[in-house]
N, C-alpha and C positions, 0 to 999 in steps of 0.2 A: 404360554409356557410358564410354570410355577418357578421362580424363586423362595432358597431361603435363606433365610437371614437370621446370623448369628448377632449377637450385642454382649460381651460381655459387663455386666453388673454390679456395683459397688452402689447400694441404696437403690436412688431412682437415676444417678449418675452411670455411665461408662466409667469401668474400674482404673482404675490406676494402674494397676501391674497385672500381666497376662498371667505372670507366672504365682501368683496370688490371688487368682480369684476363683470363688467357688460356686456363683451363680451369674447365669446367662440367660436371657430372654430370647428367646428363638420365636421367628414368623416365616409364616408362610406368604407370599404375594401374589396375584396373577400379573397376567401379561399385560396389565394396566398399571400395574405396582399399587394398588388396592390391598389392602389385608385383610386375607381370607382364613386364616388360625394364627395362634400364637399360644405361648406357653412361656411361662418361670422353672428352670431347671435349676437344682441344688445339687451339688455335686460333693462325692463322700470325703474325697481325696485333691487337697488342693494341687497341682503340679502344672507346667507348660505340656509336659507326656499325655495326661490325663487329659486336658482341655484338646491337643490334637486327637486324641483317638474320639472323645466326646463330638468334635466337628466334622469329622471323617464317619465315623458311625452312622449320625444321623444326616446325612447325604445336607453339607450346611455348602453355600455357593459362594456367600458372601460373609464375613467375617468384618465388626467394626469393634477397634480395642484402642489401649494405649499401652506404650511400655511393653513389647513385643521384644526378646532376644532374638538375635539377626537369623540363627540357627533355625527359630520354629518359624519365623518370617517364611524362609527361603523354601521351606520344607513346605508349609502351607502353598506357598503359589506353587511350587514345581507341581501339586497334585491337583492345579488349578482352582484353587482358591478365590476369588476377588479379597484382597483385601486393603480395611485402610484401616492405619495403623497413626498413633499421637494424635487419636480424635480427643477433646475433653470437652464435657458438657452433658447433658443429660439424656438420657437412650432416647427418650420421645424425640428431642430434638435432633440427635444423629438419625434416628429414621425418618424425620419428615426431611431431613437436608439430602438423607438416600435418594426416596422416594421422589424428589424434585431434583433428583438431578445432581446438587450442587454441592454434594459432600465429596471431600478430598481427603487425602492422607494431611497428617500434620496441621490442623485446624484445630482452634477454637469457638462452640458453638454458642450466640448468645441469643434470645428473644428479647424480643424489642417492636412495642407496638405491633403484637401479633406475626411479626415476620420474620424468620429465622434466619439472620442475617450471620455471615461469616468473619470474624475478628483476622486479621493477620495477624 
């Protein structure tokens, strides 16, 4: 079964503020959590509005940000979302900490001797 996976983008980081960002890296994964597409989205219109309809549109499952108002939170999961929310660290590293498993809401991600270990 395909997963996908939203990242919102600040550089090569997870953005800082949901309601602030105007590019997201979207992937697709198979039922191995393998990646099988991905893309760089730029979006015209910065807003928290615009980024749910942007997630909703493109049928997104899972959703990795920071700085998330409670509102589009709630909103997000009621329409079955996954999401984790106050990730900081860089999108490669929130998708390898996805993809194994051991990404959590409210983390810090950092590399260290190739392994992407989690800060409390």
């Amino acid at each position: 079964m395909q997963k996908k996976v939203l990242i919102l983008l600040d550089g090569n980081d997870v953005a800082p503020r949901f309601d602030l960002c105007s590019e997201v890296w979207i992937g697709e994964l198979d039922e191995h959590f393998r990646l099988t597409d991905e893309q760089i989205l730029v979006l015209p219109n910065v807003s928290s509005e615009e980024m749910c309809h942007l997630i909703l549109t493109q049928s997104v499952d899972t959703v990795i940000c920071n700085a998330i108002e409670n509102e589009y939170y709630q909103y997000l999961v009621w329409k079955n979302i996954e999401m984790y929310d106050s990730v900081i660290g860089g999108y490669k590293q929130a998708l390898q900490a996805y993809t194994s498993g051991v990404l959590s809401s409210e983390r810090i991600l950092t590399n260290l001797q190739d392994e992407y270990l989690l800060d409390e």
